[in-house]
N, C-alpha and C positions, 0 to 999 in steps of 0.2 A: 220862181218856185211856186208850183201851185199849193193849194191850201189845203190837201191831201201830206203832201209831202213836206210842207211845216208841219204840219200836227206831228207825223212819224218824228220827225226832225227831232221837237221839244221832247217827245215821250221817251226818245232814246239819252238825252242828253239830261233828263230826272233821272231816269234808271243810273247813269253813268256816277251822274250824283251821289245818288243813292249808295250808291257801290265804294265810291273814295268816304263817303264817309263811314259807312261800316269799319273800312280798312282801318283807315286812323286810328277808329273808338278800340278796337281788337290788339293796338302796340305793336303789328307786326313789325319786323325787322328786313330790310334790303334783303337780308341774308335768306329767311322766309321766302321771301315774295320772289326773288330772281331764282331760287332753289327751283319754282317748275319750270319743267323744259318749254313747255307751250309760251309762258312769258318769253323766256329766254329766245326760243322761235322765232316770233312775233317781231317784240323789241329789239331783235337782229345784235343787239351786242348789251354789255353785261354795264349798268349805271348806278348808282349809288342815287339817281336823284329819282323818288317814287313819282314824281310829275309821268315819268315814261311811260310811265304802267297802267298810271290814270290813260292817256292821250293812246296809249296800245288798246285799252277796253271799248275807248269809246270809237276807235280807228275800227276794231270789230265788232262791235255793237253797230255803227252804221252799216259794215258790210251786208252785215246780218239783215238789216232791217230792209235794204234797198234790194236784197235777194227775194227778201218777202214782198214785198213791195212788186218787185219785179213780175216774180211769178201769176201775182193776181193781176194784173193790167196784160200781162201774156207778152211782156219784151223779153222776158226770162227766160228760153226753153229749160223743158222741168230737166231733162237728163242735165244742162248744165248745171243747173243750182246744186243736183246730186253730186255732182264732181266739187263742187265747191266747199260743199258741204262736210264731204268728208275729206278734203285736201285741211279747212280749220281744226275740225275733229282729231288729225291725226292720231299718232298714238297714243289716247289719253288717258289711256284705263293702265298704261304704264309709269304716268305721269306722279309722282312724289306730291301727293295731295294734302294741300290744307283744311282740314276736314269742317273745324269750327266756321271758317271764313265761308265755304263754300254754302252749308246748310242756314247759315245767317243771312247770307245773300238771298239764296232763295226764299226765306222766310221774308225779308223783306219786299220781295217785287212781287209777294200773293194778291191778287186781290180785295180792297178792302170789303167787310162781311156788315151787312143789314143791323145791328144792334137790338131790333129785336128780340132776336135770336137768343140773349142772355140777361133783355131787361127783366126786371124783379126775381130774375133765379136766385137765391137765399142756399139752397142745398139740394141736394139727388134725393130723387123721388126713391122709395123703395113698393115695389111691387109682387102680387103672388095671383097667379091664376089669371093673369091678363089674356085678352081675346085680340085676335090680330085687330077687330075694327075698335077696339082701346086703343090700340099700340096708336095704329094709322092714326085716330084722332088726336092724339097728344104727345108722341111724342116720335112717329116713325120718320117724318120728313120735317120736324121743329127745330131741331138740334138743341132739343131740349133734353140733357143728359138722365136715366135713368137707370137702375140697376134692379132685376128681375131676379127674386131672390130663388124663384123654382127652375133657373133657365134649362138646367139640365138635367130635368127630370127624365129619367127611363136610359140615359145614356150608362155608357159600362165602361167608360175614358177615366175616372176616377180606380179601379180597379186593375188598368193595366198601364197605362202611360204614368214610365218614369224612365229616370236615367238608362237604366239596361237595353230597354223596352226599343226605345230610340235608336240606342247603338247598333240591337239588331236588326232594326228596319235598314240603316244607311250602316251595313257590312264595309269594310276596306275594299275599294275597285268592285264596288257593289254598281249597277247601272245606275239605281237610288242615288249613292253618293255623287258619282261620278256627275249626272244630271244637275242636282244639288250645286254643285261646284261650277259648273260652267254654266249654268244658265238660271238659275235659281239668286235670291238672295242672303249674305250672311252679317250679322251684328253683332260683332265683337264686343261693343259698349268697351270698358275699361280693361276687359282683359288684354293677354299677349296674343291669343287663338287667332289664327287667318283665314281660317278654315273649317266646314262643319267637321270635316275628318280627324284633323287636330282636336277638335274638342272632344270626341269621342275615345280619343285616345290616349287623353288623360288616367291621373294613377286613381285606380279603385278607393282610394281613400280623399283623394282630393275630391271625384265622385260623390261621394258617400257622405260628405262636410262634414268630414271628420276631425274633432281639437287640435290646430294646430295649422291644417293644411287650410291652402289659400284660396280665397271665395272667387265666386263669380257668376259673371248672370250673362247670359247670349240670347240671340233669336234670329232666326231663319224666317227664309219662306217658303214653303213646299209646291214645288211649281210640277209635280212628276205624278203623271195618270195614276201608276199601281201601287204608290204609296198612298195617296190620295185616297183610293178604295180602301186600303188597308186602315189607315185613321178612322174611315167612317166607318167600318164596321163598330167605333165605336162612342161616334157621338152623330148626330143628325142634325138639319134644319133646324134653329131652335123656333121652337112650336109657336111663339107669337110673332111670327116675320108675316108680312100680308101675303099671301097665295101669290099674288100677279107678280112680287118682285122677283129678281131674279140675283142671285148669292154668287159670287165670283169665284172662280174655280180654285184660288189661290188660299194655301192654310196658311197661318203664321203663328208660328209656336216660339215662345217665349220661358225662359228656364234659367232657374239658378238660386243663388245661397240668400239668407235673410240678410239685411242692411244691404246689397246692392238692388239695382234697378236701372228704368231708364232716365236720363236729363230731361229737364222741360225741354218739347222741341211741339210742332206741329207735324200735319203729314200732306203727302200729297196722293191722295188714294184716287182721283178720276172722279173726285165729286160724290162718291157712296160714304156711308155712314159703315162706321166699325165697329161689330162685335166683339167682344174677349170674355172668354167663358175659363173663369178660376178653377179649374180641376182638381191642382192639391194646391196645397200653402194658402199663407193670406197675403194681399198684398192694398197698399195704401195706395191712391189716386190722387194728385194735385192737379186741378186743374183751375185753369186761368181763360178770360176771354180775351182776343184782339186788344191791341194797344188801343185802335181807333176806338174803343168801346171802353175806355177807364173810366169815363165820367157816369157813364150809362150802368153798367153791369160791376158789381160785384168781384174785388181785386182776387182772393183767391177761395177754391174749395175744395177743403178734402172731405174723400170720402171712402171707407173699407169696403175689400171684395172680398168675401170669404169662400170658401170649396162648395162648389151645386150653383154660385150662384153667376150672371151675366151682365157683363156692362156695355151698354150701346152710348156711344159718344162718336160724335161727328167731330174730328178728329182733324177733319183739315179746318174745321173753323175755331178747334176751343183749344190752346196748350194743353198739354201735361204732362205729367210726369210719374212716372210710377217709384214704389218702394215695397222690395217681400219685408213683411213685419213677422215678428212667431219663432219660432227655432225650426221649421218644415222647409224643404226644398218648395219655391215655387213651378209650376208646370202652366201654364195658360193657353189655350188656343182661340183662334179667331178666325174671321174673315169680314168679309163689309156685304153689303146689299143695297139694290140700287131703289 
């Protein structure tokens, strides 16, 4: 074995590590773990003994690697690896998913992050009237967290986006919703909702958080042209992004009752930094840096977003975790820039 393929070797068999010990620490149960069909696939018949599951991972975690592997040295024709690739894949978006285990895992095999990046941070900066060549100096490519208390000056999103507002952008068998649904993304967080169409289908009072009815907090991503225009006609580039960057075409609006929000988790956004601009309600920020960086950086910080104002945090490198605080429905939207 060359020393190409040791190296893959070991880095697959940390990862695999990596992965049985997650499971453990999480208390899954057989019952759990052999419940996905893909396991059950894989491991060809139904064990009681988690050793399989481990030795199934890492049975494809090598496949995986030596396809990769393959492809770059050119033994691999690409249309095979594609056959390959989706014969693993199979039906998995069918698949009875463990949702915690899955986003721990990936939290886990991230990249470790520069520490830098959060040594001496104490608290979020607050700012007014900043200029893009501010921003760019200190805090546009730092990941050094800040929140822009004018972000959305001149915008008319505080004014029309609310519950209703939404419902009639994404109509029942609307193209909007429809889009939305198959190709777009949705975040139930702790509700029952499966679907942006279900949530909008809720009873006017549950809408409305009204005493008695049951909260809840969702968010989407708006991946659809003519909704897209239609948003912006009510909010714009926020005015201290540097010119040269370029703002990803994807909204992500976030909404719902005071006391829910979202879990600490990180993100995997393609390396850009993300915006959230608070339109109504107010909502609390926890945020935490990398584990690799506990000795370095400051364990946790919160910090308030209030209505007007915009929070830039690089998102795949700092936790957090949000909370609506106030008695208002929160509305938030966003997007990243590169």
């Amino acid at each position: 074995m060359d020393s190409s393929m040791a190296t893959e070797k070991a880095e697959v068999e940390r990862k695999v590590a990596q992965l049985c010990k997650k499971i453990d620490s999480f208390g899954l149960s057989d019952e759990d773990i052999y419940g996905v069909s893909s396991v059950k696939k894989l491991s060809g018949r139904r064990t009681t003994c988690r050793g399989k599951l481990f030795a199934t991972a890492a049975v494809l975690a090598v496949v995986v690697a030596a396809v990769v592997v393959g492809l770059g040295t050119g033994l691999v024709p690409p249309k095979l690896a594609e056959h390959l690739f989706t014969l693993l894949a199979g039906d998995m978006e069918k698949d009875r998913c463990i949702v915690t285990y899955i986003e721990e895992i990936q939290d886990s095999l991230r990249p470790p992050v520069n520490c830098q990046m959060c040594a001496g941070i104490q608290e979020v900066d607050r700012v007014r009237n900043m200029t893009p060549a501010e921003f760019i100096a200190r805090y546009a490519y730092t990941a050094r967290p800040v929140i822009v208390e004018d972000g959305t000056q001149n915008w008319t999103a505080s004014e029309y986006f609310s519950f209703d507002y939404f419902k009639s952008v994404y109509k029942p068998d609307s193209p909007a919703l429809l889009n939305e649904e198959h190709s777009c993304q949705f975040f139930p967080y702790k509700t029952n909702f499966e679907t942006l169409g279900e949530v909008f289908n809720m009873s006017k009072e549950r809408a409305n958080l009204e005493d008695g009815s049951e909260p809840w907090y969702i968010g989407w991503s708006n991946c659809d042209a003519e909704v897209a225009n239609d948003l912006r006609r009510h909010y714009g580039r926020p005015y201290f992004l540097p010119a040269q960057s370029e703002s990803s075409r994807t909204d992500w609006i976030f909404m719902g009752s005071p006391g829910y929000g979202a879990h600490l988790h990180i993100d995997h956004v393609d390396g850009r930094t993300s915006w959230q601009a608070q339109v109504k309600g107010t909502k609390e920020w926890t945020i935490e840096p990398p584990p690799e960086c506990y000795f370095e950086c400051p364990h946790t910080i919160k910090v308030t977003v209030h209505p007007g104002e915009i929070i830039v945090l690089d998102t795949n490198k700092w936790f957090h975790k949000t909370l609506i605080i106030g008695d208002e429905m929160s509305i938030t939207i966003g997007s990243e820039y590169d």
